[in-house]
OpenMM code with the backbone's topology and positions (N, CA, C; nanometers):
from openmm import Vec3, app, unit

residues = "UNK UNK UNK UNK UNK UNK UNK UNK UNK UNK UNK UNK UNK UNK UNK UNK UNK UNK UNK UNK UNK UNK UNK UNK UNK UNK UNK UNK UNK UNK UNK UNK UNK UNK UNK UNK UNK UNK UNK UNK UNK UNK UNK UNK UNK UNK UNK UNK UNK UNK UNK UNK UNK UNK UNK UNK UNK UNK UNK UNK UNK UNK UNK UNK UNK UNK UNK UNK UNK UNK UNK UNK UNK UNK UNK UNK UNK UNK".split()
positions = [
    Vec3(-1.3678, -1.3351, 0.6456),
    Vec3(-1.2697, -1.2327, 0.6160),
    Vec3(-1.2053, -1.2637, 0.4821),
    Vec3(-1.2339, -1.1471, 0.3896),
    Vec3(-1.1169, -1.1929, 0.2829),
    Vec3(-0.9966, -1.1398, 0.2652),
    Vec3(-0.9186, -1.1532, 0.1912),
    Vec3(-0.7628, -1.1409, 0.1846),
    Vec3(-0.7550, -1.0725, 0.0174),
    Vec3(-0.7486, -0.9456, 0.0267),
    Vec3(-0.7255, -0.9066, -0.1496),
    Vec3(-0.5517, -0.8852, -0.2018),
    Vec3(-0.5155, -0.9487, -0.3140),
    Vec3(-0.3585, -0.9238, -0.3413),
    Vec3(-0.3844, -0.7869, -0.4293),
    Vec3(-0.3047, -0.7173, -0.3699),
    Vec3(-0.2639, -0.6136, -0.4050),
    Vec3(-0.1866, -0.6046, -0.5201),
    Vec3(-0.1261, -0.5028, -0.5624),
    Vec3(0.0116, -0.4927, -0.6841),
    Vec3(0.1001, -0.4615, -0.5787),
    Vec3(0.2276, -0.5442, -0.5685),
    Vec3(0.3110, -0.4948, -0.4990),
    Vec3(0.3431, -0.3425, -0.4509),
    Vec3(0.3468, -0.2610, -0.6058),
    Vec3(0.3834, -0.1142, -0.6144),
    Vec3(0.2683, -0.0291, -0.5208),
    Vec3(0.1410, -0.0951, -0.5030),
    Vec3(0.0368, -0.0150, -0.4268),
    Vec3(0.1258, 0.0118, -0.2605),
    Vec3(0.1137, -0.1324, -0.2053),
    Vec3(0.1869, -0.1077, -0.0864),
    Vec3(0.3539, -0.0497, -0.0826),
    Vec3(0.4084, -0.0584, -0.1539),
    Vec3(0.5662, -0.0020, -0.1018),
    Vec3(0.5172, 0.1595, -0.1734),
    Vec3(0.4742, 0.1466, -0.2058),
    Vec3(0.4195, 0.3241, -0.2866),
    Vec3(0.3345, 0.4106, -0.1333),
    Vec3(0.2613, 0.3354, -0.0787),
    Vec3(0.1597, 0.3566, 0.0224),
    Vec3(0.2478, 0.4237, 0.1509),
    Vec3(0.3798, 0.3010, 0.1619),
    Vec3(0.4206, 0.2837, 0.2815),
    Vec3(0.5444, 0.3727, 0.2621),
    Vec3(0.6271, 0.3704, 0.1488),
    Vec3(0.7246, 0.4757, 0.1450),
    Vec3(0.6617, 0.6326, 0.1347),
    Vec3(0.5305, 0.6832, 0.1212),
    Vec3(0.4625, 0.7848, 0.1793),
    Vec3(0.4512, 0.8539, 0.3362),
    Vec3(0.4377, 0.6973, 0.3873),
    Vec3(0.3908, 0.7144, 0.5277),
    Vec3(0.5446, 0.7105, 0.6360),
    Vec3(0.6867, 0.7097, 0.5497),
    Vec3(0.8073, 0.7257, 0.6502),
    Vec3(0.7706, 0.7996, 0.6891),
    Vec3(0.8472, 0.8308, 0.8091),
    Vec3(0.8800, 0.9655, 0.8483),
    Vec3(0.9296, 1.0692, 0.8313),
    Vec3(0.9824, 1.1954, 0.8682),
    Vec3(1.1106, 1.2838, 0.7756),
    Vec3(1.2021, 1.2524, 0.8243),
    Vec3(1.3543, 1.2599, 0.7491),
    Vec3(1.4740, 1.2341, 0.8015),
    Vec3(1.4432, 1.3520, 0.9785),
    Vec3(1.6185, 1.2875, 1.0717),
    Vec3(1.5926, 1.2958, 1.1900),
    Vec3(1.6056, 1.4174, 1.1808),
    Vec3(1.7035, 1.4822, 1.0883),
    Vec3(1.7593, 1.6481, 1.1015),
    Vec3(1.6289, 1.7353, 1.0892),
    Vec3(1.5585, 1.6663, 1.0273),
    Vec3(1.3943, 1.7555, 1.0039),
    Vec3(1.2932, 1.6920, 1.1141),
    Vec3(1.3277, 1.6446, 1.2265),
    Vec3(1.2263, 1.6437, 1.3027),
    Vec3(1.2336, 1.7057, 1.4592),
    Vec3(1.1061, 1.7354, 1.4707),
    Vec3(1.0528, 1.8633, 1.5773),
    Vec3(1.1060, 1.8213, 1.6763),
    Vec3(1.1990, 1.9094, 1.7604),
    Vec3(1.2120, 1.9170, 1.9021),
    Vec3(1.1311, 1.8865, 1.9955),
    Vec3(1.1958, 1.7847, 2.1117),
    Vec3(1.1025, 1.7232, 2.2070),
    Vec3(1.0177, 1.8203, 2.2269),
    Vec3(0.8782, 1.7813, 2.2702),
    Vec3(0.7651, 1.8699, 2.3115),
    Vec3(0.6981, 1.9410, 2.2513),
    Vec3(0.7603, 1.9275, 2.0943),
    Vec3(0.7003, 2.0630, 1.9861),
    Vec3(0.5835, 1.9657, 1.9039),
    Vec3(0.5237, 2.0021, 1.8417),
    Vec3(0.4033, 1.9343, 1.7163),
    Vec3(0.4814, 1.9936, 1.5954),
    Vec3(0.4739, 1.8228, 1.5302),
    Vec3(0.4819, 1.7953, 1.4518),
    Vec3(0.4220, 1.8250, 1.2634),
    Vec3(0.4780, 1.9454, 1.1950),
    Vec3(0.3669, 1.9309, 1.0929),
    Vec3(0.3080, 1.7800, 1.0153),
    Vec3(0.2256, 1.7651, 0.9801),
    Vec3(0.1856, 1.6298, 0.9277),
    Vec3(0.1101, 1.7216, 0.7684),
    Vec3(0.2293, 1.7643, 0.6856),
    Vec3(0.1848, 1.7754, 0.5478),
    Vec3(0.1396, 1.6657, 0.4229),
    Vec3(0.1160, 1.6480, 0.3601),
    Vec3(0.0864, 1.5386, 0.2849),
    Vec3(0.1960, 1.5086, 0.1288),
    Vec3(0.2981, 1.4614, 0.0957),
    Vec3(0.3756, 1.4662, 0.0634),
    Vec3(0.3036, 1.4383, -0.0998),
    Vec3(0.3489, 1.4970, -0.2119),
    Vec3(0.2686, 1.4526, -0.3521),
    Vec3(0.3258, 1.3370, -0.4095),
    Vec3(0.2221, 1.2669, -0.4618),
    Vec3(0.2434, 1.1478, -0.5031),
    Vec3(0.2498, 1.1636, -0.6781),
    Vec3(0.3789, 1.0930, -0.7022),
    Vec3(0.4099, 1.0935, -0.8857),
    Vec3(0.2797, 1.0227, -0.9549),
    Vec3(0.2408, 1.0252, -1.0636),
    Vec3(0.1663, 0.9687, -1.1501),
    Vec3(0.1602, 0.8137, -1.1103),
    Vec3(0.3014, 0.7358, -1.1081),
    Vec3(0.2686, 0.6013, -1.1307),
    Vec3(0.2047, 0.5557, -1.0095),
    Vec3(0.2602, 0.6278, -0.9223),
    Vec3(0.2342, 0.5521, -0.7485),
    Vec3(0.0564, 0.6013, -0.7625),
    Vec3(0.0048, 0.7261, -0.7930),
    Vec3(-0.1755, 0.7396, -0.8394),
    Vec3(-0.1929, 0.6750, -0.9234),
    Vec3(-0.1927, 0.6024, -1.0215),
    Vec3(-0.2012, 0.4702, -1.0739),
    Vec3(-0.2579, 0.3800, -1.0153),
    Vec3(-0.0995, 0.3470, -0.9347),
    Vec3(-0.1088, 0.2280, -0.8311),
    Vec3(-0.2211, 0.2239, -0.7364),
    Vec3(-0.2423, 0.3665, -0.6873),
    Vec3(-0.3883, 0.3706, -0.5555),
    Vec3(-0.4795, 0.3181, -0.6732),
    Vec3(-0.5418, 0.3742, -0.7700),
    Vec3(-0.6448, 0.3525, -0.8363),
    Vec3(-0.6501, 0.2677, -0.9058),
    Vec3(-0.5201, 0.1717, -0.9229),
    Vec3(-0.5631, 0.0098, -0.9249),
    Vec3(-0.6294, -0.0320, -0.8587),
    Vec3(-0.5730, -0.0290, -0.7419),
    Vec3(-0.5885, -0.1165, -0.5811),
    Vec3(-0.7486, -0.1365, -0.6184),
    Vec3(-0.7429, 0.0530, -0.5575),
    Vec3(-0.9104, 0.0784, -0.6098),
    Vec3(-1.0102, -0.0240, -0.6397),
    Vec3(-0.9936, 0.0090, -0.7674),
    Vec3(-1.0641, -0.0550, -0.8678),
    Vec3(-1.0866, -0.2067, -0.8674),
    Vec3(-0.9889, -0.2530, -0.7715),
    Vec3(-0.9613, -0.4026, -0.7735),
    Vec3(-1.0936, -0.4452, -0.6418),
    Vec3(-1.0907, -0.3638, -0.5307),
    Vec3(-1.1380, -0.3121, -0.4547),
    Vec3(-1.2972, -0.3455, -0.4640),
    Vec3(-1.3132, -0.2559, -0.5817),
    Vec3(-1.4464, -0.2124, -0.6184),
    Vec3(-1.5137, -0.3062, -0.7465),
    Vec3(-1.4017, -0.4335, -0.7734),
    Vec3(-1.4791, -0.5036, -0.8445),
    Vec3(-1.4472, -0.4810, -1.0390),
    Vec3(-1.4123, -0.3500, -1.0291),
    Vec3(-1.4133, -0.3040, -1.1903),
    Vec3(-1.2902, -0.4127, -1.2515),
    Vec3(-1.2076, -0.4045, -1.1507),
    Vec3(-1.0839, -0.5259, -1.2279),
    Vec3(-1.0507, -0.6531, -1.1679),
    Vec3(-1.0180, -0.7054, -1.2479),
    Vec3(-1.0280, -0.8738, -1.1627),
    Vec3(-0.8944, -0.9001, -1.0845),
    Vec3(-0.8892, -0.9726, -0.9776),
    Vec3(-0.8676, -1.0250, -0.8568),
    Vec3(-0.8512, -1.0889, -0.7796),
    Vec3(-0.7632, -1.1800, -0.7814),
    Vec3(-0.7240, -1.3030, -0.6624),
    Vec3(-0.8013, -1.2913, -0.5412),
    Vec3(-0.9095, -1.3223, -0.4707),
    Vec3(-0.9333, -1.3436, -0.3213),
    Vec3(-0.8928, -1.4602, -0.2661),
    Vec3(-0.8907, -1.4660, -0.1199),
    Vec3(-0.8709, -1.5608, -0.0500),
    Vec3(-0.9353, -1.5440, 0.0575),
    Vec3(-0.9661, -1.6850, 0.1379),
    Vec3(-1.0376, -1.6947, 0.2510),
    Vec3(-0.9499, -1.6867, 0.3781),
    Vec3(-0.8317, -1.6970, 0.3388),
    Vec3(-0.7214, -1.7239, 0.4207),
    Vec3(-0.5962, -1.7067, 0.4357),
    Vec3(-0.5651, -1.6962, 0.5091),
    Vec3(-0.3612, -1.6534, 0.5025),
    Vec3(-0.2779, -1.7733, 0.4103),
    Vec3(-0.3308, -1.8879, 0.4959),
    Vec3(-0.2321, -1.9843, 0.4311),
    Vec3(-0.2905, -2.0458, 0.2653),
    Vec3(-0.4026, -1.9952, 0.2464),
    Vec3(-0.4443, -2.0715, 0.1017),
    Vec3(-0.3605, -1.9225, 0.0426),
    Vec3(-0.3717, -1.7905, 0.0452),
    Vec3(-0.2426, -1.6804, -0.0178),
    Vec3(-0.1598, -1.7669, -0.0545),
    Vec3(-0.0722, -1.8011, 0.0601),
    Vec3(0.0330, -1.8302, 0.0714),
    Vec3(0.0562, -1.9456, -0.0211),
    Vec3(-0.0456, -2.0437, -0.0307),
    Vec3(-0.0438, -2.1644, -0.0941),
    Vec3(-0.0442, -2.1312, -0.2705),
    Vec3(-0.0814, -2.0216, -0.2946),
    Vec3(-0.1307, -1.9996, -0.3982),
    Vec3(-0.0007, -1.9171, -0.4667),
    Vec3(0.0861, -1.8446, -0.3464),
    Vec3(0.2019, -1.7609, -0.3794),
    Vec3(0.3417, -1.8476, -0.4140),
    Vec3(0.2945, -1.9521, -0.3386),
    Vec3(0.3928, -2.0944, -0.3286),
    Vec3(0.3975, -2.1638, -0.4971),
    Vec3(0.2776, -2.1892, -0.5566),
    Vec3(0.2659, -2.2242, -0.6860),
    Vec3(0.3035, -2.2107, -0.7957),
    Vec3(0.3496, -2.3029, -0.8710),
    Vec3(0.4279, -2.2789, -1.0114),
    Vec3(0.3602, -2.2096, -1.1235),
    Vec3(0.2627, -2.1390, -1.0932),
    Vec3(0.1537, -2.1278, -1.1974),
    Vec3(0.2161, -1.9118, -1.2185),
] * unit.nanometer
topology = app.Topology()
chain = topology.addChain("A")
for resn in residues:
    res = topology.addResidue(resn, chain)
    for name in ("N", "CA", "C"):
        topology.addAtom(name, app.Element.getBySymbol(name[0]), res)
């Protein structure tokens, strides 16, 4: 299994997509939910098509074999 580091901005870009809507905008028990797709600014499409690319080899890339060598490596003065 490998472990790819991301750009920070990929995941909080990813994940502040995937909140939910505030509570005042959400559907009454028993009703469905729309699930629209909210547009993403320039930098945060950037950010996916870093990842991407990082992904796919075109840009270079920290791997790891492991959680704790990450970690060991995140730990480092370098």
């Amino acid at each position: 299994m490998r472990i790819y580091l991301l750009p920070f901005s990929w995941f909080a870009s990813y994940t502040l997509a995937m909140i939910a809507t505030p509570t005042a905008e959400m559907p009454a028990a028993g009703t469905t939910a729309s699930c629209e797709q909210l547009p993403f600014n320039a930098e945060t499409l950037a950010a996916f098509e870093e990842g991407d690319a990082m992904l796919r080899g075109e840009l270079p890339a920290k791997r790891f074999d492991s959680l704790d060598e990450m970690l060991s490596d995140l730990d480092s003065d370098d």
